[in-house]
C-alpha positions in Angstrom: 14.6 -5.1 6.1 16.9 -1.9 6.9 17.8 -2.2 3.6 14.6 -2.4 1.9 12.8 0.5 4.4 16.0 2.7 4.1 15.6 4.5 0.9 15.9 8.4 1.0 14.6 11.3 -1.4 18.6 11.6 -1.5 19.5 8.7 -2.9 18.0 9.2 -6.1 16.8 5.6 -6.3 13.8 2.8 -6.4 12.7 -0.5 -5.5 11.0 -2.7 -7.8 9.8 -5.6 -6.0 8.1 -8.5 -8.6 6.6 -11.6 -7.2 3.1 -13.6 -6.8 0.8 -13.5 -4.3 -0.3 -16.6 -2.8 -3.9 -15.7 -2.6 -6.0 -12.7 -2.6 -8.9 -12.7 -1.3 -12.2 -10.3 -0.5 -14.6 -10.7 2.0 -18.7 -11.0 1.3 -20.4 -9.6 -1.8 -21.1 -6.7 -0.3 -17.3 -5.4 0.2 -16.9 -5.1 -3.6 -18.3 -1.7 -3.4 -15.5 -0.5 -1.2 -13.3 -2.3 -2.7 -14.1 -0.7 -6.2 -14.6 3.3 -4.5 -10.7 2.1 -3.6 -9.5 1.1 -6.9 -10.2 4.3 -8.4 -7.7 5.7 -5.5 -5.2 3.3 -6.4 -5.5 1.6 -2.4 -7.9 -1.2 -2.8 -8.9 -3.6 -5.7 -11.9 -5.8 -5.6 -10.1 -9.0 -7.0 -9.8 -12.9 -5.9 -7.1 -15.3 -6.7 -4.2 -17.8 -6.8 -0.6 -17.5 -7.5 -1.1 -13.8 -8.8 1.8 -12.1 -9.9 2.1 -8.7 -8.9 4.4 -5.6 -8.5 5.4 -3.3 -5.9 7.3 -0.1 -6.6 8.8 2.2 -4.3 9.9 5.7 -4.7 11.1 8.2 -2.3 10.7 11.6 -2.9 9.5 15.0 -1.4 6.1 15.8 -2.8 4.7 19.1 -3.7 4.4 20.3 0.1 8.1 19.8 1.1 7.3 16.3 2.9 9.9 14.0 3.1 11.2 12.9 6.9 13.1 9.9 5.7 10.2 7.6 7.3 8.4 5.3 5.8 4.8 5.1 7.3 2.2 2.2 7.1 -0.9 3.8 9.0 -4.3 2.0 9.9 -6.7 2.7 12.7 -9.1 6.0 11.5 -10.3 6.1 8.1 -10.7 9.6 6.7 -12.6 10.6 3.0 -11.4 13.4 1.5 -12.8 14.7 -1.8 -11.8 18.2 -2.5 -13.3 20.2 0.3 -15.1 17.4 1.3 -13.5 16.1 4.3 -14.9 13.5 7.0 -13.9 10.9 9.2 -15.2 7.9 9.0 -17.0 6.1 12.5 -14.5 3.2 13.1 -17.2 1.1 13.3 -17.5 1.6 9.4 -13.7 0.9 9.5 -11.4 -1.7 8.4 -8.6 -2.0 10.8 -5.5 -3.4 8.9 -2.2 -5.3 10.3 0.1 -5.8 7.7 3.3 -7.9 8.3 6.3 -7.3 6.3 9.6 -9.7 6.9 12.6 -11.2 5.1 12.9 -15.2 4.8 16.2 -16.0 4.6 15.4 -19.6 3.9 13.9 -18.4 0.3 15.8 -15.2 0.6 12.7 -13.2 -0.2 10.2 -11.0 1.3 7.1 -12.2 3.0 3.7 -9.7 3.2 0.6 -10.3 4.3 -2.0 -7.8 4.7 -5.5 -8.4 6.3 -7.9 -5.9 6.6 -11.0 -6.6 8.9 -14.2 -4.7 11.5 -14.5 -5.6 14.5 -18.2 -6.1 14.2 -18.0 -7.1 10.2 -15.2 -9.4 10.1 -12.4 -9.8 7.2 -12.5 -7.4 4.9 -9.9 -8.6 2.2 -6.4 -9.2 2.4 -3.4 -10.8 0.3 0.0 -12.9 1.3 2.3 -13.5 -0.9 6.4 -13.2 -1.6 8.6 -11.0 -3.8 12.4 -10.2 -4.4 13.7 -6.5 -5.2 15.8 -4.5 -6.9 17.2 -1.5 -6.6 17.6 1.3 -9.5 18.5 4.8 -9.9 15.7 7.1 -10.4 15.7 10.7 -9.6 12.3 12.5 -8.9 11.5 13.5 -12.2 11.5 10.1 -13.4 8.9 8.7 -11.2 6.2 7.3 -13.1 3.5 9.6 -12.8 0.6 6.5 -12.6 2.6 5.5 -9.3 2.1 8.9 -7.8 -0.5 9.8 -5.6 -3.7 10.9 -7.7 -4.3 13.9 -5.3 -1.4 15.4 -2.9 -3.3 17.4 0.1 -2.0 19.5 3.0 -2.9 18.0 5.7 -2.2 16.7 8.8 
């Protein structure tokens, strides 16, 4: 896990993980619009399924405001909407509070993640489990895919 968190704007490198997710899965019909509002922001997607395959790619670098701490951070509790100078928070009771759960199994000798997303008055939200292996590769900032980028960077705090 040190390994796999421990990547640095420094190093010049990225982590491709490839594997399949066990299941993905949303909550009722009337999450999709949510889930679809968060597809278009490259967060969500308002999919169901079996033995998906998937990718996960991880770059470090500092973005356009100079931020780069060597951290990584994986955030849920106050959903905020930001759309230009549109800015609000969201009442948590419109929220989705997620745990996500990141490990190694060294009896595969892959990573584990599962992600669940619920409201405390709503229930599950969506979520996804599933396993992957990584590998690492040299990749300076300018070579960062620009579709893996965030679509807005924002100063805030």
């Amino acid at each position: 896990m040190q390994w796999r968190f421990g990547v640095s704007s420094v190093d010049e490198t990225s982590q491709i993980g490839t594997g399949t997710m066990d299941e993905v899965w949303h909550g009722p019909w009337w999450t999709l619009p949510y889930l679809l509002l968060g597809s278009t922001r490259r967060v969500l997607f308002p999919s169901r399924g079996r033995d998906v395959p998937f990718t996960v790619s991880n770059y470090a670098y500092v973005d356009e405001f100079g931020r780069d701490h060597g951290a990584l951070c994986i955030r849920s509790g106050e959903q905020r909407f930001y759309e230009g100078r549109l800015a609000f928070r969201f009442p948590l009771l419109f929220s989705g509070v997620a745990d996500v759960r990141e490990r190694w199994d060294e009896n595969t000798q892959r990573f584990r993640i599962e992600v669940r997303v619920a409201n405390k008055l709503l229930g599950p939200l969506f979520g996804y489990r599933g396993s992957f292996t990584v590998a690492e590769r040299p990749c300076t900032a300018e070579e960062i895919p620009i579709d893996v980028r965030p679509i807005r960077e924002e100063c805030r705090e």
